[in-house]
C-alpha distance (Angstrom), angle and dihedral (degrees) to the residues before:
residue distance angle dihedral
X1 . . .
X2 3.80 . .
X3 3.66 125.0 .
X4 4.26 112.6 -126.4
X5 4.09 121.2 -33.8
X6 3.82 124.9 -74.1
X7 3.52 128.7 -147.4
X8 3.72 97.6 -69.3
X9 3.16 107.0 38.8
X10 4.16 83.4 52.9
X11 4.13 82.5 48.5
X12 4.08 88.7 54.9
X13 3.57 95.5 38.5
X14 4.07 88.9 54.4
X15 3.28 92.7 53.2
X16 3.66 106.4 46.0
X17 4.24 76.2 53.2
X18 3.51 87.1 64.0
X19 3.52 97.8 36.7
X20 3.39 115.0 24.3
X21 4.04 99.5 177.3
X22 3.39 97.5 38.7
X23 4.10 116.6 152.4
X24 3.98 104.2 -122.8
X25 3.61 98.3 -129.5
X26 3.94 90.9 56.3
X27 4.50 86.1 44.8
X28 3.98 82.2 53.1
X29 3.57 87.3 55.6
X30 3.52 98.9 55.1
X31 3.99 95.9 34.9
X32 3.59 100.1 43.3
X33 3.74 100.0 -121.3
X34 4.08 133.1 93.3
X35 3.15 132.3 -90.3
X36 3.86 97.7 -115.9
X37 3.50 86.6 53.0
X38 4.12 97.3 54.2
X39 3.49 98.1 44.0
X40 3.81 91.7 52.1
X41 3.79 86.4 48.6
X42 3.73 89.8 49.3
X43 3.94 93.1 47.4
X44 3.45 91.4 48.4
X45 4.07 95.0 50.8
X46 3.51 86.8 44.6
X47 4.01 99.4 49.9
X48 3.82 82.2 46.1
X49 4.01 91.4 58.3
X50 3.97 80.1 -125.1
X51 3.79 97.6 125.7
X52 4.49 139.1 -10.3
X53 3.11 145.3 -171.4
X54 4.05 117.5 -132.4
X55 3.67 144.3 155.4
X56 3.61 137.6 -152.3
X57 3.86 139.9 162.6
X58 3.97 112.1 -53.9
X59 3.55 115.1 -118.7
X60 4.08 102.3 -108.0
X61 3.53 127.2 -177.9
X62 3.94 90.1 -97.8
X63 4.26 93.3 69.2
X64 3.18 129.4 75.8
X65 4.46 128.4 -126.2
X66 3.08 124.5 -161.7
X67 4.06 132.6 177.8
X68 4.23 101.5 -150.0
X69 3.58 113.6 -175.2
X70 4.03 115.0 -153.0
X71 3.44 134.4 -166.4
X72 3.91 118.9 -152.6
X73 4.06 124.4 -142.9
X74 4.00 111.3 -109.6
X75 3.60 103.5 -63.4
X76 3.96 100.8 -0.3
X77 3.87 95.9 101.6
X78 4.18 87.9 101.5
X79 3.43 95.0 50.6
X80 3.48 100.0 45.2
X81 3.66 93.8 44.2
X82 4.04 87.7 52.7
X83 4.14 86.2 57.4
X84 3.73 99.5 44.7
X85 3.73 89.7 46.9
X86 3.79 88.5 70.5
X87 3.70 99.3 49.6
X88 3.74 114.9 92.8
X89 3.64 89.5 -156.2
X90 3.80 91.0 66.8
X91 4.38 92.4 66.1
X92 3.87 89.9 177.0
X93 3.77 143.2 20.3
X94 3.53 127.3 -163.8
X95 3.87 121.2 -168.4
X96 3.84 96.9 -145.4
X97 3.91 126.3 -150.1
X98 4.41 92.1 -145.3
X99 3.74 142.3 3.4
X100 4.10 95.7 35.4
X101 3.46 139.2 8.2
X102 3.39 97.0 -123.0
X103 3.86 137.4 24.5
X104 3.86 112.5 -153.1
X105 4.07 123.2 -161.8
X106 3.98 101.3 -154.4
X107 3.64 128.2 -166.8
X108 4.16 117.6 179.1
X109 4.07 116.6 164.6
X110 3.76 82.6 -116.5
X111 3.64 156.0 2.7
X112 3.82 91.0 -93.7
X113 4.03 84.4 53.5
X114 4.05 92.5 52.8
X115 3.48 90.2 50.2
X116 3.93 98.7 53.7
X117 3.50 81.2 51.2
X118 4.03 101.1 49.3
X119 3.67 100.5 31.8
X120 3.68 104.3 39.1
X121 3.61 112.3 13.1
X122 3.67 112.9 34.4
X123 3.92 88.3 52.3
X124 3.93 95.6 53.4
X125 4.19 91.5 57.2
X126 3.98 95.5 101.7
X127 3.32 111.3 -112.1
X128 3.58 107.9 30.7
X129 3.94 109.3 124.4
X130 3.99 105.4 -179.1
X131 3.83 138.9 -15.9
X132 3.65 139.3 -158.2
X133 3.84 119.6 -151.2
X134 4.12 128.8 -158.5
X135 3.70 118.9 -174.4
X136 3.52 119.0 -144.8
X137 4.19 110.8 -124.3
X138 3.98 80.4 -177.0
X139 3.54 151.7 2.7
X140 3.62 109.9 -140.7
X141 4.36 94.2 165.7
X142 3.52 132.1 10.7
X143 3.49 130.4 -173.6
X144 3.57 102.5 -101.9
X145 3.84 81.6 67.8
X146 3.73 93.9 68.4
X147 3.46 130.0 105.4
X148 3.71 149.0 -150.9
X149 3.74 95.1 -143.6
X150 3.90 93.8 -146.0
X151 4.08 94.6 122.6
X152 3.72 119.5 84.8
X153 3.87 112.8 -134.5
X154 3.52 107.8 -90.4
X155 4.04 88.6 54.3
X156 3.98 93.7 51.7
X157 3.91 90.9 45.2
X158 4.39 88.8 47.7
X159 4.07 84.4 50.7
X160 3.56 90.7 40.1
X161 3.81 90.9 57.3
X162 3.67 85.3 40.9
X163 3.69 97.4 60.3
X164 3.71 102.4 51.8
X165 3.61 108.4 152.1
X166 3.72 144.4 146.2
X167 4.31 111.3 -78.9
X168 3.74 117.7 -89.9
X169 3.85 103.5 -104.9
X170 3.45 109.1 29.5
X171 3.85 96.7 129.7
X172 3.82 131.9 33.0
X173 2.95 105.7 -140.5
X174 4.15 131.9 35.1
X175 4.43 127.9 -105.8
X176 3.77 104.9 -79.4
X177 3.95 102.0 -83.0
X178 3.01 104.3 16.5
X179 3.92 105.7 118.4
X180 3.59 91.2 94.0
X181 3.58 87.4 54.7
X182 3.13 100.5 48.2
X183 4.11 98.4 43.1
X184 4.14 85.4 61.3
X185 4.36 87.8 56.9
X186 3.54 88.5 46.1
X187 4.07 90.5 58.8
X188 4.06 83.1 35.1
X189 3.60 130.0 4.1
X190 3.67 96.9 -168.1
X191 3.61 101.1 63.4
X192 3.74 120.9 123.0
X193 4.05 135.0 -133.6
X194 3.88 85.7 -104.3
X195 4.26 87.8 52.9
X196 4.17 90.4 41.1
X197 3.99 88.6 44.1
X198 3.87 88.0 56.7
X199 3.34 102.6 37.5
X200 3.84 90.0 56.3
X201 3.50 93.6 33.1
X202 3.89 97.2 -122.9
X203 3.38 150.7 128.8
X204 4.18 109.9 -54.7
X205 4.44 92.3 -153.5
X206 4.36 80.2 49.3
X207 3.41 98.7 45.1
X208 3.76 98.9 44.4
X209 4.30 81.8 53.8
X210 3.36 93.8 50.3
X211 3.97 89.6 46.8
X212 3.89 94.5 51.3
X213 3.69 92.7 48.7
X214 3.98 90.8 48.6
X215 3.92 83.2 48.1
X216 3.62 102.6 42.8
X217 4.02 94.1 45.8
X218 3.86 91.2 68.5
X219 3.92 96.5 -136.2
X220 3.86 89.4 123.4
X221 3.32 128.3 86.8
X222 3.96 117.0 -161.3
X223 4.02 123.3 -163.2
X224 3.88 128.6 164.5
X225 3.88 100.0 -143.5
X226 4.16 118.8 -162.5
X227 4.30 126.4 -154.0
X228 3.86 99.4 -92.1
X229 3.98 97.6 -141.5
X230 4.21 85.7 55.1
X231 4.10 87.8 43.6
X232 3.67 97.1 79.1
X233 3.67 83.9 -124.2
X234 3.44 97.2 84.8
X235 3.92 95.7 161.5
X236 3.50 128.3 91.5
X237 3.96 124.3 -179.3
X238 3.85 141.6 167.3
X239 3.61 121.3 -136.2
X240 4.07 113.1 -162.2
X241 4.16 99.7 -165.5
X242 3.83 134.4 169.4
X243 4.24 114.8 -141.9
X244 3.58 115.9 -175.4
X245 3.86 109.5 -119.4
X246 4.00 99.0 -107.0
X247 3.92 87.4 57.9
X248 3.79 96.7 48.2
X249 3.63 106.7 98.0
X250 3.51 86.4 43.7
X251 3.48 106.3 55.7
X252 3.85 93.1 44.8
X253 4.04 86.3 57.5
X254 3.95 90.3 48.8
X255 3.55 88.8 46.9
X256 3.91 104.8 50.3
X257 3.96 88.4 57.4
X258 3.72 89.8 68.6
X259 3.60 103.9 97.9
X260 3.80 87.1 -147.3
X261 3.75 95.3 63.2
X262 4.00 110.5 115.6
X263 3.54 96.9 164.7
X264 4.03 143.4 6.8
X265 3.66 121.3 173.3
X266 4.02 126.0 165.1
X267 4.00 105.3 -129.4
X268 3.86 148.3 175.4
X269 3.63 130.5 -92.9
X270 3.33 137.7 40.4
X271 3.62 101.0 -22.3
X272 3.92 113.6 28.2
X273 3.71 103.8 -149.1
X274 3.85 142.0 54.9
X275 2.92 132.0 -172.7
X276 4.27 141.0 -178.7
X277 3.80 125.9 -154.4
X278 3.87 129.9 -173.1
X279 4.12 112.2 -145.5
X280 3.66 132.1 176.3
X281 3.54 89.6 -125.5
X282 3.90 151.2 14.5
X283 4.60 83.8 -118.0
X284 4.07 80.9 56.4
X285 4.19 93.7 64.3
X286 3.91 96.3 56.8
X287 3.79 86.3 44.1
X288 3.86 88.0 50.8
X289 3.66 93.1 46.8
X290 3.67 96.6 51.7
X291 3.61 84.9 46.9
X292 4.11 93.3 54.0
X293 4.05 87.9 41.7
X294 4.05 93.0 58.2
X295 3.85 94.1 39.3
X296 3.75 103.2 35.4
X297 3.92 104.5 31.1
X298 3.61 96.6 164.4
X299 4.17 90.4 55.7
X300 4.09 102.0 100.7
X301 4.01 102.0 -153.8
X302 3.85 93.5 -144.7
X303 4.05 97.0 173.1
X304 3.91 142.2 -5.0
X305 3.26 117.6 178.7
X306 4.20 119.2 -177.4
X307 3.94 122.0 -129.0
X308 3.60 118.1 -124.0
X309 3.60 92.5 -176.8
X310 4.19 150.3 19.2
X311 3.89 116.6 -151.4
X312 3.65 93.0 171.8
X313 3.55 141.5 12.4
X314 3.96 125.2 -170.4
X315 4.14 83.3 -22.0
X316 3.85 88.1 -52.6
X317 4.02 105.0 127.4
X318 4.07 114.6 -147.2
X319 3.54 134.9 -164.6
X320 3.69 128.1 -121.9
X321 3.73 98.0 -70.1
X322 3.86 94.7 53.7
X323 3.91 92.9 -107.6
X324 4.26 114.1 124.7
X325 3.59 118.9 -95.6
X326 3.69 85.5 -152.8
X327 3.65 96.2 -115.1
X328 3.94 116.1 120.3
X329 3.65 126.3 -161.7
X330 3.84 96.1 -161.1
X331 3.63 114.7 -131.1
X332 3.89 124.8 -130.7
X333 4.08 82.0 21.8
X334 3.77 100.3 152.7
X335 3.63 101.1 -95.5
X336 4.05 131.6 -126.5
């Protein structure tokens, strides 16, 4: 097994972030490699639980988010991790370092949905002692916008041009049938027709229909994802901040051209923003800080807390060192 990522596997792993589905003779292209020699790279990181590809339901205006903050009885934080890891309503789990025990990213179809899971079955997982829930008013970044930064331009705009695909989240609700579909992205998002066709032991010409209507109506979302430790960003911590409403807008757009940024959503409560940033090091979040207090003077910092650990990601559970076990809760699965 290798130790960490080096330059091009970070190169290969950028690109399939911009374009997820590429074709590996047309990646070759842009990287300057073959395409027997990227798709043994990319079988090795994957094998390796290093980096994959997946897909899942785009976050549309018609779901619900929700940040829920839990705290765990003495001792009960395994256990309760172990039973929020299987449901697909809980996307992503953060282990947290302050503040909570727990940080939950929640999707529902709708508020109804969020409050099934809040009110009735978040408090009957044993162990669970309090929780504190933030609904997302918008979703200005998410992480499948982030990126390695280990392309020069003219690569990233080739990819770019590459990708071109319907928006994440312009339907609701999936193509009639496609679940099965769309359960086999979710455990890898570059398979082809001819890989869906075997794996459910149908028709290819069918298949590859079904595949471009599931692709064309925009309810995926598709995001290559890489083991944080190996990243070089190894860092991940929340910010909970309060911006008064005339300096909204702008602090979002100051804050999505910090190449750090994972996530920024406006929220409820008591503070009406979070956001996430990935930095090479702990030395690199008082530097950012500094750098948000002389730019955005009006943004009151209220709490950052550091994560010590990722259970999930996007439905994808990892082990202890952040890589992916390979097991996939899907999210926006209809749930039982």
């Amino acid at each position: 097994m290798t130790e960490g990522l080096d330059e091009q596997d970070l190169a290969l792993i950028n690109a399939l972030q911009i374009a997820p589905r590429i074709g590996w003779a047309e990646a070759a292209r842009v990287l300057g490699s073959t395409p027997a020699t990227l798709a043994a790279r990319w079988r090795r990181l994957r094998e390796e639980g290093l980096a994959w590809v997946t897909a899942h339901p785009g976050v549309s205006r018609d779901v619900v988010v929700a940040f829920v903050e839990v705290d765990c009885a003495a001792g009960a934080r395994p256990a309760v991790l172990r039973a929020l890891c299987r449901d697909p309503r809980a996307v992503t789990i953060e282990e947290s370092a302050r503040g909570r025990d727990l940080l939950l990213t929640v999707i529902t179809p709708d508020l109804p949905g969020l409050t099934t899971f809040v009110l009735d079955d978040l408090p009957r997982v044993e162990g669970v002692r309090r929780q504190r829930t933030h609904l997302a008013k918008e979703v200005h970044r998410h992480g499948g916008d982030w990126r390695l930064d280990a392309l020069d331009r003219q690569q990233a705009a080739l990819l770019r041009l590459a990708a071109r695909r319907p928006g994440p989240g312009a339907r609701a609700e999936p193509p009639p049938g496609a679940w099965p579909l769309i359960n086999a992205l979710a455990e890898d998002g570059r398979r082809t027709a001819a890989d869906l066709a075997r794996i459910a032991g149908r028709n290819p010409a069918t298949v590859r229909r079904q595949l471009a209507r599931l692709l064309d109506s925009g309810f995926l979302s598709f995001r290559c994802e890489v083991a944080q430790v190996q990243s070089h960003w190894p860092i991940s911590c929340t910010w909970l901040a309060r911006v008064p409403a005339s300096e909204h807008e702008r602090t979002v757009a100051a804050l999505k051209t910090l190449p750090e940024l994972r996530l920024c959503v406006s929220t409820t409560g008591d503070t009406n923003m979070m956001f996430i940033v990935w930095t090479r090091s702990l030395a690199d979040l008082l530097r950012l800080e500094r750098l948000l207090g002389d730019r955005l003077p009006w943004l009151n910092l209220v709490d950052s807390a550091v994560s010590l650990r990722s259970a999930k990601r996007m439905g994808w559970l990892l082990d202890a060192s952040g890589r992916s076990t390979g097991e996939v809760v899907v999210p926006g699965e209809p749930y039982a």
